[in-house]
C-alpha positions as CSV (number, residue, x, y, z in Angstrom):
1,X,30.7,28.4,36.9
2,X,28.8,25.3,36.4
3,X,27.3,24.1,33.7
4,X,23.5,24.8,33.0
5,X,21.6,21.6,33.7
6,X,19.0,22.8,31.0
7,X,19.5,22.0,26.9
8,X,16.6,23.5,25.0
9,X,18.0,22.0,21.9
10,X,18.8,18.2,23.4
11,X,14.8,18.7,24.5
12,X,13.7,19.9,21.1
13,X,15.9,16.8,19.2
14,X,13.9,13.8,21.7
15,X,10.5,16.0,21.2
16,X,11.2,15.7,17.4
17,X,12.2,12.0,17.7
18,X,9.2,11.0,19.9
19,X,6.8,12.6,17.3
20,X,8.6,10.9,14.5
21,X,8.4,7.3,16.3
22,X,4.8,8.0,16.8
23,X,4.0,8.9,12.9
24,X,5.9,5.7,12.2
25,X,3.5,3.6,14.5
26,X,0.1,5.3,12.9
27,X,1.3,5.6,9.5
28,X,1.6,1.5,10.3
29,X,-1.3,0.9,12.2
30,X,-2.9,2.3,8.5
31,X,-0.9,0.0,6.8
32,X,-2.2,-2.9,8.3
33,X,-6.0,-1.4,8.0
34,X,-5.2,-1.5,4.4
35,X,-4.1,-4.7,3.9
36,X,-5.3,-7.0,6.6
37,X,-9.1,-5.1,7.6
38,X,-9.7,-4.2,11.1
39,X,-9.6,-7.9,12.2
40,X,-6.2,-8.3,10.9
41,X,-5.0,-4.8,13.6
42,X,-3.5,-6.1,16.4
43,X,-0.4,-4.5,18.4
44,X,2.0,-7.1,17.1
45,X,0.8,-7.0,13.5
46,X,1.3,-2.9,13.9
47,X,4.7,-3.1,15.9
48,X,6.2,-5.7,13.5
49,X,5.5,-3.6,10.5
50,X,6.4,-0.4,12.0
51,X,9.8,-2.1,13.2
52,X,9.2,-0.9,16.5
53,X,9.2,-2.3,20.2
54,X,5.8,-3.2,21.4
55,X,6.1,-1.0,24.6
56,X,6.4,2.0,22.7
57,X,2.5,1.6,21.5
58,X,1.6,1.3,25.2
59,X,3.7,4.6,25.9
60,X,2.9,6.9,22.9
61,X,-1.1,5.3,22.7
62,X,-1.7,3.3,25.5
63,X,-2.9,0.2,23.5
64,X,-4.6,-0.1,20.3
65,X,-7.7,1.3,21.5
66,X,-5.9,4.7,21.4
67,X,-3.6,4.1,18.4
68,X,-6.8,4.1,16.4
69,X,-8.2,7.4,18.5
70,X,-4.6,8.8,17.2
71,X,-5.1,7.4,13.8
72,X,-8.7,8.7,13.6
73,X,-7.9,12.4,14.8
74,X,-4.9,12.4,11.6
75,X,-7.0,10.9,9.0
76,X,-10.0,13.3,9.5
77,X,-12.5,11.4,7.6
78,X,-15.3,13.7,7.8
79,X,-16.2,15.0,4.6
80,X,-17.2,18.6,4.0
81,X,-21.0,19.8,3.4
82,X,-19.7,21.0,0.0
83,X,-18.1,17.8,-1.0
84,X,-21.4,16.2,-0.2
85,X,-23.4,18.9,-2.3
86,X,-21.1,18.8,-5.1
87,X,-20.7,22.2,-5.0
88,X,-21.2,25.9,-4.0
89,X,-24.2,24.8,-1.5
90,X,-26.2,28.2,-2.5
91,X,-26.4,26.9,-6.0
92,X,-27.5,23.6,-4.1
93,X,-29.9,24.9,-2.4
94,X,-31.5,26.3,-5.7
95,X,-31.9,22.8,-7.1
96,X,-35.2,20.9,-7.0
97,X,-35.6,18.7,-4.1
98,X,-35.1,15.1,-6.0
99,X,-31.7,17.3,-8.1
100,X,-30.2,17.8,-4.4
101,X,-31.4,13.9,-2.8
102,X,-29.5,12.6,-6.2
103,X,-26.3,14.4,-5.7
104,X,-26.5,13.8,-1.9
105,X,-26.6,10.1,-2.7
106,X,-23.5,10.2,-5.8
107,X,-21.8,12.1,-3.9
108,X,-21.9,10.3,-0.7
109,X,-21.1,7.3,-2.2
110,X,-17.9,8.7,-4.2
111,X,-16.9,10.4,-1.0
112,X,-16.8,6.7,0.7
113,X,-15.3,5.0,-2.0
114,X,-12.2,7.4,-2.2
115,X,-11.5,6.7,1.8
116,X,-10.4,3.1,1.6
117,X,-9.6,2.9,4.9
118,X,-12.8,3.9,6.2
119,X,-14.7,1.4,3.9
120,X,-11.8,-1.2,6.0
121,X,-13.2,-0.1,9.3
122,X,-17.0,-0.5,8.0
123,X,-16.6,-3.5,6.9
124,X,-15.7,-4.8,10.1
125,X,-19.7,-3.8,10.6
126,X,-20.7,-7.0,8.6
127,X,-18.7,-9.2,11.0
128,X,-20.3,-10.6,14.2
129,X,-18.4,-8.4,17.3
130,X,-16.6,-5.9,16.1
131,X,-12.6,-5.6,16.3
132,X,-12.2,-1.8,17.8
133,X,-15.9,-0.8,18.2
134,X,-14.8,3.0,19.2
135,X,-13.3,3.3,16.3
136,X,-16.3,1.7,14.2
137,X,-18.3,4.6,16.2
138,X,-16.1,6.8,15.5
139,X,-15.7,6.7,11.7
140,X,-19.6,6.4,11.2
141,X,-20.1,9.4,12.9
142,X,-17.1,11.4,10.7
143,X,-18.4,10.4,7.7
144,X,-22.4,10.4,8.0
145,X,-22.5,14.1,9.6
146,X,-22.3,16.2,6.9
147,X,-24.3,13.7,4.3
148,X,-27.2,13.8,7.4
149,X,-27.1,17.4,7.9
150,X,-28.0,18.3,4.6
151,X,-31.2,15.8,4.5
152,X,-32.2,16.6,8.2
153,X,-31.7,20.2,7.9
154,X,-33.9,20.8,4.9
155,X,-37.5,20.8,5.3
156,X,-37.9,20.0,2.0
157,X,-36.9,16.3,2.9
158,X,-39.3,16.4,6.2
159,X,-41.8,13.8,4.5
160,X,-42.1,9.9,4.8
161,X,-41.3,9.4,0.7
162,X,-38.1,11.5,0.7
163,X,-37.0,10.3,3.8
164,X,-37.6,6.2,2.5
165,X,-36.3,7.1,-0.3
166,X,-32.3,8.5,1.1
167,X,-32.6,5.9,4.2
168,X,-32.4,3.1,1.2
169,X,-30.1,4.7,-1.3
170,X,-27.7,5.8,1.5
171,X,-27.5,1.6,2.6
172,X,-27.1,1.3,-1.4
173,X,-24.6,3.7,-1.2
174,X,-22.5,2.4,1.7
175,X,-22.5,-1.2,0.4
176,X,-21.5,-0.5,-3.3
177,X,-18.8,2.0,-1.7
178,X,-17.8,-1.4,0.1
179,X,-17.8,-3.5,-2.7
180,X,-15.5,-1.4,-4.7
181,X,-12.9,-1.6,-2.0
182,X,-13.0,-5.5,-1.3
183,X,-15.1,-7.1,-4.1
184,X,-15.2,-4.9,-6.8
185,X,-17.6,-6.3,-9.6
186,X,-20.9,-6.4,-8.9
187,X,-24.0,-8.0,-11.6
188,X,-21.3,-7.0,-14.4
189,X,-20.2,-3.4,-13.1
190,X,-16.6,-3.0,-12.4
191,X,-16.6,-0.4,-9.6
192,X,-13.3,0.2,-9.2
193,X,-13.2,1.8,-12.7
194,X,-14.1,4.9,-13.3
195,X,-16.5,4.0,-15.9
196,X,-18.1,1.4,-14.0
197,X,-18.6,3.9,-11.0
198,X,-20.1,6.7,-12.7
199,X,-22.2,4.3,-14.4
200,X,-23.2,3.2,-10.6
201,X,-23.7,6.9,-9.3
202,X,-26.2,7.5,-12.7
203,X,-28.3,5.1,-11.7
204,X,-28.2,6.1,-7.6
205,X,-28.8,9.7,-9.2
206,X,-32.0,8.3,-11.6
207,X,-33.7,6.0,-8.6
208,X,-33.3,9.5,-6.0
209,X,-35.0,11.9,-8.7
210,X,-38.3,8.9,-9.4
211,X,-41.3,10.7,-8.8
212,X,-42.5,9.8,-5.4
């Protein structure tokens, strides 16, 4: 009798291996978003510190455009609605209307500052024509969902002060986020110490609860 042409566990060892190989690239592809910024990813920047042939991020990703697709869907950047309240969101939506704008704002801005690579990928933002625009689309729309559901979604925040009022402290929030990835001392705050950041999310907290 011949032998069976089939070997379920020869399959299940190259399955194993592909997925391996393909970690190896991502988990490089973040690597280089660490250290270098979005305009430092390129396929040979990725491939020479994942150790890798080049052809193998065409086959597993089809280019760079889809690495970061398959970067983006393991990272999951979004935040959650309760990491944005700071809380139980029943006991947030008890809260005055200026108590739940000020945590919206901290807590935003915390939530950013603890995802270094997404403050990599923002940055790119600043930058005349941007590197991987998909992926600059992409990791907006992760991490501002939950932050804009709670403001949009709350007719308490339906009027022209409130809403002036998070439109500028979110744009303070994303750019001292920023600064405490890249440039981390800003008019004599150190953001990139604990002290210096809650010092920095008081004072978003004290400018959201001003009367209007």
């Amino acid at each position: 009798m011949g032998k069976s042409s089939t070997n379920p566990a020869g399959k299940r060892e190259k399955g194993a291996k592909a997925k391996a190989t393909q970690q190896r690239i991502i988990d490089a592809f973040e690597r280089v978003l660490l250290k270098e910024g979005v305009t430092g990813l390129g396929i040979n920047a990725v491939v020479a510190e994942a150790g890798v042939g080049k052809g193998l991020v065409y086959h597993y990703f089809g280019g760079l455009e889809g690495l970061a697709e398959a970067w983006m869907r393991r990272a999951d950047l979004k935040p959650t609605a309760e990491e944005i309240a700071g809380g139980d969101l029943d006991e947030f939506r008890q809260l005055p209307t200026s108590e739940r704008l000020a945590k919206i704002c901290a807590n935003y801005a915390s939530m950013l500052r603890n995802r270094p690579a997404a403050c990599h990928v923002l940055s790119d933002d600043l930058r005349p024509g941007a590197t991987l625009p998909g992926l600059l689309e992409a990791v907006r729309k992760q991490l501002g969902e939950s932050h804009e559901a709670l403001i949009t979604q709350d007719p308490d925040f339906h009027n022209d002060d409130d809403m002036a009022k998070a439109f500028i402290l979110q744009a303070a929030a994303n750019y001292l986020a920023l600064r405490a990835n890249s440039a981390p001392s800003f008019n004599g705050v150190d953001l990139d110490t604990e002290a210096g950041w809650e010092q920095i999310t008081s004072m978003l907290e004290r400018v959201a609860k001003l009367s209007s």
